[in-house]
FIMI-429432 format. One line per field, with one value per residue (C-alpha): residue number from 1; residue in one letter; x, y, z. Coordinates in Angstrom, 2 decimals, always signed. Each point is the difference from the previous one (the first is absolute). Example, Ala and Ser with C-alpha at 12.3 -4.5 7.8 and 13.67 -1.06 7.14 Angstrom:
nr = (1  2)
rest = (a  s)
X = (+12.30  +1.37)
Y = (-4.50  +3.44)
Z = (+7.80  -0.66)
# end
This chain:
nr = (1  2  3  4  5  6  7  8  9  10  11  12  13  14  15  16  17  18  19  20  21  22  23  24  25  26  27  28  29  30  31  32  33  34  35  36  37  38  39  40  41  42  43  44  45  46  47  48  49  50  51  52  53  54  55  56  57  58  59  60  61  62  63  64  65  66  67  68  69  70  71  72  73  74  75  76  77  78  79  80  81  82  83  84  85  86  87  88  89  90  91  92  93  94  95  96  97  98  99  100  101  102  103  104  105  106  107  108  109  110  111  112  113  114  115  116  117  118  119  120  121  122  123  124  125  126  127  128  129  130  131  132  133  134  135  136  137  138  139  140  141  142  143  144  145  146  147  148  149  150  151  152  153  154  155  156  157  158  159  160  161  162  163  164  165  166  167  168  169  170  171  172  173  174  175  176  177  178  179  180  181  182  183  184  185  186  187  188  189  190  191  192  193  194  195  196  197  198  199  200  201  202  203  204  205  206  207  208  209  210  211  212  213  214  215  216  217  218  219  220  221  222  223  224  225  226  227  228  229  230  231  232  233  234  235  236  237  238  239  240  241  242  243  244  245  246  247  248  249  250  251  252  253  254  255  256  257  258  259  260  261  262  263  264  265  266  267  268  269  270  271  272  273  274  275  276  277  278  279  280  281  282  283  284  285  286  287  288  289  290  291  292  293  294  295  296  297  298  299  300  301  302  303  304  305  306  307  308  309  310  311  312  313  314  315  316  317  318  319  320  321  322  323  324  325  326  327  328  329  330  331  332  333  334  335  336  337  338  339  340  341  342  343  344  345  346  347  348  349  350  351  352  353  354  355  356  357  358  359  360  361  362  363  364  365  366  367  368  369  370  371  372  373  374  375  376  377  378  379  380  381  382  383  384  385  386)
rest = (x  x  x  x  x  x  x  x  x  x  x  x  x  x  x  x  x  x  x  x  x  x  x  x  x  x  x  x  x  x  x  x  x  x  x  x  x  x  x  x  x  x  x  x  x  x  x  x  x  x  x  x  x  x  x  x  x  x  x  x  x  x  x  x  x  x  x  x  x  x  x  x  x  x  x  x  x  x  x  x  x  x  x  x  x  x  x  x  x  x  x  x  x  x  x  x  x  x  x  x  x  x  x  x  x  x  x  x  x  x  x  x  x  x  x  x  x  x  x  x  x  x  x  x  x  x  x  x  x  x  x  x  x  x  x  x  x  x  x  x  x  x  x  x  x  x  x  x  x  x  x  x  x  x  x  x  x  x  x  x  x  x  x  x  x  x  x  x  x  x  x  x  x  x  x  x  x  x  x  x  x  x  x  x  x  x  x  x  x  x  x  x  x  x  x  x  x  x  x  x  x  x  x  x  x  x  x  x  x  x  x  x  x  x  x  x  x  x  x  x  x  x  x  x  x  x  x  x  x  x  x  x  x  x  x  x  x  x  x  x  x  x  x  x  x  x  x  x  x  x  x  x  x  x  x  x  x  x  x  x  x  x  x  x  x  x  x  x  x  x  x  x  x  x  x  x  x  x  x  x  x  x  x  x  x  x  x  x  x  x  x  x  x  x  x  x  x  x  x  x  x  x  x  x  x  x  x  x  x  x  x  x  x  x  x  x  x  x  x  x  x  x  x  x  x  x  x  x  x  x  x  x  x  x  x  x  x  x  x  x  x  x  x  x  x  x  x  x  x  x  x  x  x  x  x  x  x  x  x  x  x  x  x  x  x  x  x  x  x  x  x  x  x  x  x  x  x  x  x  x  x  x  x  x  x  x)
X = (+0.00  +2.76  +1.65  -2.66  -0.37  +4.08  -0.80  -3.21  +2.66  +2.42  -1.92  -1.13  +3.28  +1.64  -2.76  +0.84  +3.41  -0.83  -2.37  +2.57  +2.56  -2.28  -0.20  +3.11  +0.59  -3.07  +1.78  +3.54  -1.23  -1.82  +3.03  +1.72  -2.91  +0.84  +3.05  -0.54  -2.38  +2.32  +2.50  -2.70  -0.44  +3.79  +0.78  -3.43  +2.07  +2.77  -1.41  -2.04  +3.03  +1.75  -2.43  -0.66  +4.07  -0.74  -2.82  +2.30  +2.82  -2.09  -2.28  +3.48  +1.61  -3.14  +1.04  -2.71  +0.98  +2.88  -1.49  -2.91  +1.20  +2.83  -0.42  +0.31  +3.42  +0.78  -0.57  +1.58  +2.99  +0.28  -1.14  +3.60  +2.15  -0.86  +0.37  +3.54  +0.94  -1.18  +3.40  +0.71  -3.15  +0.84  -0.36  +0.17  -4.21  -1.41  +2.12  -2.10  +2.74  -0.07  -4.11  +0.14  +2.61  -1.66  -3.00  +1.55  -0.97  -3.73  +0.52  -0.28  -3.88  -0.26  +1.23  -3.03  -2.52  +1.44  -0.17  -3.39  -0.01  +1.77  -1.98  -3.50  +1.65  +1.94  +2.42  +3.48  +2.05  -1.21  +0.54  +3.73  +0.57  -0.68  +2.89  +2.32  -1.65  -1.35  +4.48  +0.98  -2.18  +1.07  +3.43  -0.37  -2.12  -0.46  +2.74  -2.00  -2.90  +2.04  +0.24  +3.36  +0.54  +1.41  -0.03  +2.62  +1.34  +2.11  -1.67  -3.55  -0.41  -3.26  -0.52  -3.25  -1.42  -1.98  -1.92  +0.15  -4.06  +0.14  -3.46  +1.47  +3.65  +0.60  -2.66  +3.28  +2.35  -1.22  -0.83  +3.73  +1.28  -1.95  +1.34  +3.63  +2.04  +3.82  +0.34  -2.96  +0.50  -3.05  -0.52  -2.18  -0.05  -1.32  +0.69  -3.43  -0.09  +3.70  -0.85  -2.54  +2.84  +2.24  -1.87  -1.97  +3.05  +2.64  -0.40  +0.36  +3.00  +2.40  +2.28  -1.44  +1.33  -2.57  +1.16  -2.76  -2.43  +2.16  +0.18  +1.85  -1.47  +2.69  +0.24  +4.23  +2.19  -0.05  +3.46  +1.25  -3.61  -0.27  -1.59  +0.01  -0.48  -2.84  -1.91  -2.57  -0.13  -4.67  -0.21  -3.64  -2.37  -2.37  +2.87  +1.13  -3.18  +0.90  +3.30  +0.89  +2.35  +2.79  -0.57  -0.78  +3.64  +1.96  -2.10  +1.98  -1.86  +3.28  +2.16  +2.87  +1.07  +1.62  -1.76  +2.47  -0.77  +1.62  +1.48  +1.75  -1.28  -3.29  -0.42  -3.68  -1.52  -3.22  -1.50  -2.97  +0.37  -2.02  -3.66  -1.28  -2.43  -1.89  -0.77  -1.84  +2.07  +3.22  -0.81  +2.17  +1.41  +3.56  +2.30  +0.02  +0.34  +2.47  +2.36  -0.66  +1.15  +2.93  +1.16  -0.98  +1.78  +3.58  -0.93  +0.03  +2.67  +2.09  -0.75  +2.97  -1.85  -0.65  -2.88  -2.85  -4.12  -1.98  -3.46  -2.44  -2.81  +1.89  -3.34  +0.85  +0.17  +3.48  -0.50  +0.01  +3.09  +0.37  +1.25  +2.93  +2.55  -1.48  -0.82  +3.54  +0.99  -2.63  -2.50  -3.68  -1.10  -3.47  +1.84  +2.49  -2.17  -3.37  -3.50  -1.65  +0.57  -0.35  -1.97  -0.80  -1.58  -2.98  -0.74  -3.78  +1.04  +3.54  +1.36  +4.04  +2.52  +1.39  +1.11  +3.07  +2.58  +3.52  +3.39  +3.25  +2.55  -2.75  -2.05  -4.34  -1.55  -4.12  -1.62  -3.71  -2.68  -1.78  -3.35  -1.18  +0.00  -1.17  +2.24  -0.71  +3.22  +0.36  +2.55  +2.86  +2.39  +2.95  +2.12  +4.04  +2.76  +3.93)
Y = (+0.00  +2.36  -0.49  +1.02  +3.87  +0.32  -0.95  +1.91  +3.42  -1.86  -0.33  +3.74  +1.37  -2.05  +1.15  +3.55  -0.53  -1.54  +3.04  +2.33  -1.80  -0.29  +3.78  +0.18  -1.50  +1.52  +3.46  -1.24  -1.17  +3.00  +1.87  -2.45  +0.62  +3.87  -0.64  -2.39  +2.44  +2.52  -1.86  -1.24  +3.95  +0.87  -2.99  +0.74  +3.74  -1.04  -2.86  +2.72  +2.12  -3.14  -0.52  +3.64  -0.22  -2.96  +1.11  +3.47  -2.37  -2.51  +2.90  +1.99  -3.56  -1.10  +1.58  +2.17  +3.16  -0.19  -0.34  +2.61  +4.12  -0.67  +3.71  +1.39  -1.85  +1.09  +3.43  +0.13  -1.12  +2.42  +2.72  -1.39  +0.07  +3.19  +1.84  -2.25  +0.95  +3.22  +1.39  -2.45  +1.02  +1.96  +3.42  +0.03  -0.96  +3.81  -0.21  -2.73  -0.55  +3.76  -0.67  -2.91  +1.40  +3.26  -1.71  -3.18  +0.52  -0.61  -3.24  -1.01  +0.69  -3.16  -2.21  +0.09  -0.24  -3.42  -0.77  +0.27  -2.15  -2.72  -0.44  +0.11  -2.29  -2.14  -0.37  -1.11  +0.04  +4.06  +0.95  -1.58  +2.03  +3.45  -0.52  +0.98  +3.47  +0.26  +0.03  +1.80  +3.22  -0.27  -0.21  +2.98  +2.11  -1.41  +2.03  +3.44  -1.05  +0.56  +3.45  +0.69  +3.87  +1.08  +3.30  +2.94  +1.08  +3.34  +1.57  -1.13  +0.55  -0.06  -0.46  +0.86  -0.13  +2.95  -0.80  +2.46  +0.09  +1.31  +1.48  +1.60  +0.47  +2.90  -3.08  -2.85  +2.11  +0.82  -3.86  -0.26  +2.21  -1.02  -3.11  +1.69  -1.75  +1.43  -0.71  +0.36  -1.11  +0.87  -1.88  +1.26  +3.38  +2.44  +3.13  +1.28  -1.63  +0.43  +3.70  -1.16  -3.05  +2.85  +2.46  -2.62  -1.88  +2.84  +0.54  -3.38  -0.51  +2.84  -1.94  -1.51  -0.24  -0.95  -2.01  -0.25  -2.25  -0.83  +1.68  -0.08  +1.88  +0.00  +0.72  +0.28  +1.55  -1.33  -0.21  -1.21  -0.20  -1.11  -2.27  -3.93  -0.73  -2.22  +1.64  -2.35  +1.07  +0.15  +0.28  -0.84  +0.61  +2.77  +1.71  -0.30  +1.28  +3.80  +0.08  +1.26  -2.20  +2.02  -0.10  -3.73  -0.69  +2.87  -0.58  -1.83  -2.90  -0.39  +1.75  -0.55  +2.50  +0.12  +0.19  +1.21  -1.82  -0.23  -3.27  +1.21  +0.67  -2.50  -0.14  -0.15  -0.98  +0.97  -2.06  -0.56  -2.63  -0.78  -0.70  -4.05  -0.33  -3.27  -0.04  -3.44  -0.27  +1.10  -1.02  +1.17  +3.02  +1.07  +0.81  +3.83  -1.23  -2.37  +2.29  +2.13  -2.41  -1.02  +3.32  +0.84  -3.03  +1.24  +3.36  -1.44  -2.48  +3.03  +1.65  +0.78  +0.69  -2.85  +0.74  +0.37  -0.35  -0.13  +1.26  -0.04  -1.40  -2.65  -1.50  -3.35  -2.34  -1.06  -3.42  +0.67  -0.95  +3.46  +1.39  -2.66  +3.08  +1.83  -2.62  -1.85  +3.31  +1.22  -1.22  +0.69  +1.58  -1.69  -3.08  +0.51  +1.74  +0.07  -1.79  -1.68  +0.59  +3.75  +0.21  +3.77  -0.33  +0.30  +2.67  -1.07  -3.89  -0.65  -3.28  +0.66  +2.37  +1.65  +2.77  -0.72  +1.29  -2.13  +0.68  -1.07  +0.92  +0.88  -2.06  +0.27  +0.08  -0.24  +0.22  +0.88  +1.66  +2.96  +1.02  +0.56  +4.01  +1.61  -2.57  -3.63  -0.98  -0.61  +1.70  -2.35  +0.72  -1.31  +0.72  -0.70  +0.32  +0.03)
Z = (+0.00  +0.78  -3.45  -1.87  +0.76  -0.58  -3.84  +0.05  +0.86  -2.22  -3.16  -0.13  +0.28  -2.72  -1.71  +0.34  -0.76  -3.20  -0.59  +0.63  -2.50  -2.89  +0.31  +0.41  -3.12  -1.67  +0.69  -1.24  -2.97  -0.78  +0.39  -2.46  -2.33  +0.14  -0.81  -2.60  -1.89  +0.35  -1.34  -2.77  -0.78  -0.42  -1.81  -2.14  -0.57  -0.66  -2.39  -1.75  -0.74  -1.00  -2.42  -1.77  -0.34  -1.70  -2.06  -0.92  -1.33  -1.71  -1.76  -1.30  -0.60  -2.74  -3.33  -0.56  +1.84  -1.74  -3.25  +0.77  -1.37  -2.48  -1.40  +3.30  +1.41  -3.43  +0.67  +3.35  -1.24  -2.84  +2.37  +2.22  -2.75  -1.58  +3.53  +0.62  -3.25  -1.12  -0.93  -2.32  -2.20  -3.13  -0.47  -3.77  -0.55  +1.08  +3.16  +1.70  +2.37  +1.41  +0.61  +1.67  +2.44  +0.14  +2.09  +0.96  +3.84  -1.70  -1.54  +3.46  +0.35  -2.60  +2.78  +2.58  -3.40  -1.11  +3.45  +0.30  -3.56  +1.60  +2.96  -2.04  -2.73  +3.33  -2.53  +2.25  -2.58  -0.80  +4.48  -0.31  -3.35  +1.88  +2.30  -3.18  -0.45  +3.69  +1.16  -2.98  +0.64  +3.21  -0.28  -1.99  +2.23  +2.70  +1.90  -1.52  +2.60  +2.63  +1.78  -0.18  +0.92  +2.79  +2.28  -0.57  -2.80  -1.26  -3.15  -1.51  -3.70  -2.04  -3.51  -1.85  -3.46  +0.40  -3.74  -3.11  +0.38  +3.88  +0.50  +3.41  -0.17  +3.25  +1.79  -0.65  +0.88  +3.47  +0.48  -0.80  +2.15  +2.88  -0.11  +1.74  -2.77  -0.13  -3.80  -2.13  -4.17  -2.39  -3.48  -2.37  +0.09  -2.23  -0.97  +1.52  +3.24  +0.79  +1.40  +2.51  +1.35  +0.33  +1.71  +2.65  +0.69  +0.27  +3.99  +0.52  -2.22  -0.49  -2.72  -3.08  -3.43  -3.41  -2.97  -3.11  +1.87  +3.04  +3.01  +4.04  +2.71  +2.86  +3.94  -0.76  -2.73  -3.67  -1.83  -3.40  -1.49  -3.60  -2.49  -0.84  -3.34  +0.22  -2.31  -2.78  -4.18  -0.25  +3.87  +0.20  +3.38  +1.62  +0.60  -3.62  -1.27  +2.09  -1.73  -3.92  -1.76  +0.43  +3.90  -0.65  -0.80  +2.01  +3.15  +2.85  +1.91  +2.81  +1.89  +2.42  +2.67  +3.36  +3.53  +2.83  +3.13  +3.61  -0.87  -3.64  -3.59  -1.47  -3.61  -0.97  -3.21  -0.82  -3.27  -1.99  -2.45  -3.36  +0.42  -0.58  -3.13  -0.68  -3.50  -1.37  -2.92  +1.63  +3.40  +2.92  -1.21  +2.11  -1.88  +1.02  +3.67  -0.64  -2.02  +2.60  +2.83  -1.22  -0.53  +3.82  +0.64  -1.44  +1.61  +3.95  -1.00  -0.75  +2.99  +2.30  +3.12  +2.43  +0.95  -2.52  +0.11  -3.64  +0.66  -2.97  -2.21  -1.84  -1.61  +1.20  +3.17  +1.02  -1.04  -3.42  -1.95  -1.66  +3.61  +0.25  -0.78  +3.18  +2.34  -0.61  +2.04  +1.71  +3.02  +0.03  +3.00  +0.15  -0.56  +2.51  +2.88  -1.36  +1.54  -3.06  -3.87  -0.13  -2.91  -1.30  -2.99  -1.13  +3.16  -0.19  +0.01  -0.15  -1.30  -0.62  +1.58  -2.96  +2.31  +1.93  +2.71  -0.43  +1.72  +0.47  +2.69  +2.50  +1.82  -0.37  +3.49  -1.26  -3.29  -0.85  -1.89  +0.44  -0.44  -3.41  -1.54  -3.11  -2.15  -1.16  +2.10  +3.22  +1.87  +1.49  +2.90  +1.92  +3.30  -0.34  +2.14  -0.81)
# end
């Protein structure tokens, strides 16, 4: 009798314990199960990555991307090779090779539109042809996106093609001289509006000194002033169409002189080259520039001073092959120190700098543009130091 109440305590109590152990074990294995499904999620990830890789490489592995936009991979790679090797293109067929360099920065708009081909077309084979134009633009401009100016600077020189056609000549010239430039050089002048330069900018700059269409306006003395022969036979242009044909062929377009400074003598050219024609049976038309250019060329590669800045309208961008006699010894400012391409012409749109500040023996601090006047150029400027 007295060993059946001990099981009757015994039995619940075992019972318990299992109780407690199953839930125990309930609880442990629902924190296995959390792990597990997390474990099923990440490897689920990770299996789903896995697999898009896989679909990637087996959809660009199957021939037909590659097959798919034949025109455009053809494109893209002519659009490489004529930017990697535009000087190599002839000259002699209307002077395509001058055009093309003339706006070669622009070729570079093509790039992003047979993009946008390639992807609608999913043409592979088109995507890896656009990485031959996509590093040759930008190993030739890439650099010019940069900022590149820096603060300081001894003497800041401005050069503006004020235009024949000027509806407000005395308006430019104060625009001018509020910009506080030390040296300012004209092109295009006219016989009319030269008067009204003279008399708005002659507070501002007691030394200045005129040749035919070319002009300095200077904050120190002028020395040693006289021509350069760069002078065209038929110089066309507006300004051509002021002019009689005697003044056509005895009328200067450059001039050299001599600006005294606290660190020694700068000799300044002030230039404006032939005008650009495009005629459809002749095409580019340069030779006026050219003839011109060379002869500016010999002109600065005579020069005996060291230090020397050609400021001017040279009717072409510095990338054009005609310039090789000037940039062989000159820098470009805007190159050199300048914040984008610099362009100045058109004023309303401009699409090419054809108006340019180069240098040699000093160093250009900044380059830029200023704000548009009565003229269809833009004025450009530049900060140097010795």
């Amino acid at each position: 009798m007295t060993t059946t109440p001990q099981q009757d305590t015994q039995e619940p109590v075992a019972a318990d314990t299992r109780d407690t152990a199953a839930e125990a074990g309930q609880d442990g294995a629902g924190h296995r199960d959390d792990g597990s499904r997390r474990g099923d999620h990440q490897g689920a990830g990770s299996g789903a990555r896995r697999a898009g890789i896989q679909r990637a490489i087996r959809a660009v592995s199957r021939p037909e991307p590659w097959k798919r936009g034949p025109v455009l991979a053809s494109l893209a790679l002519l659009l490489g090779l004529l930017m990697l090797l535009h000087a190599r293109i002839p000259d002699g067929l209307k002077n395509v090779g001058s055009l093309v360099e003339t706006f070669l920065p622009w070729f570079g708009l093509f790039i992003p539109v047979l993009l946008a081909g390639a992807l609608w077309r999913r043409s592979a084979s088109a995507v890896v042809a656009l990485l031959l134009p996509a590093t040759a633009w930008l190993s030739l401009f890439g650099g010019v996106l940069s900022d590149k100016s820096h603060p300081g600077g001894d003497l800041t020189v401005v050069s503006h093609n004020v235009g024949a056609g000027n509806p407000d000549p005395a308006g430019t010239a104060r625009d001018l001289a509020a910009s506080g430039a030390d040296l300012l050089a004209l092109e295009e002048l006219t016989t009319q509006a030269r008067g009204a330069y003279e008399k708005e900018l002659a507070k501002a700059y007691p030394y200045h000194t005129v040749k035919g269409t070319v002009g300095l306006w200077s904050k120190r003395p002028l020395s040693d002033t006289r021509t350069v022969d760069v002078a065209m036979l038929g110089m066309a242009g507006p300004l051509a169409r002021n002019l009689s044909a005697e003044e056509k062929a005895a009328t200067p377009r450059a001039l050299r002189t001599t600006v005294a400074t606290d660190q020694g003598p700068l000799a300044v050219y002030v230039a404006h080259l032939g005008s650009v024609r495009v005629n459809p049976r002749a095409g580019l038309s340069t030779s006026q520039r050219d003839d011109g250019a060379q002869k500016l060329g010999k002109a600065v590669a005579a020069e005996q001073n060291e230090r020397v800045v050609l400021l001017g309208d040279l009717n072409g961008s510095t990338d054009d092959r005609a310039f090789a006699g000037l940039t062989s010894q000159l820098r470009s400012a805007q190159e050199t120190a300048g914040d984008g391409f610099g362009f100045s012409w058109p004023a309303g749109f401009p699409v090419v700098r054809i108006d340019q500040i180069l240098v040699r023996g000093v160093e250009p601090q900044s380059s830029w543009v200023l704000p548009a006047t009565g003229s269809d150029h833009l004025p450009v400027a530049a900060r140097i130091s010795w």
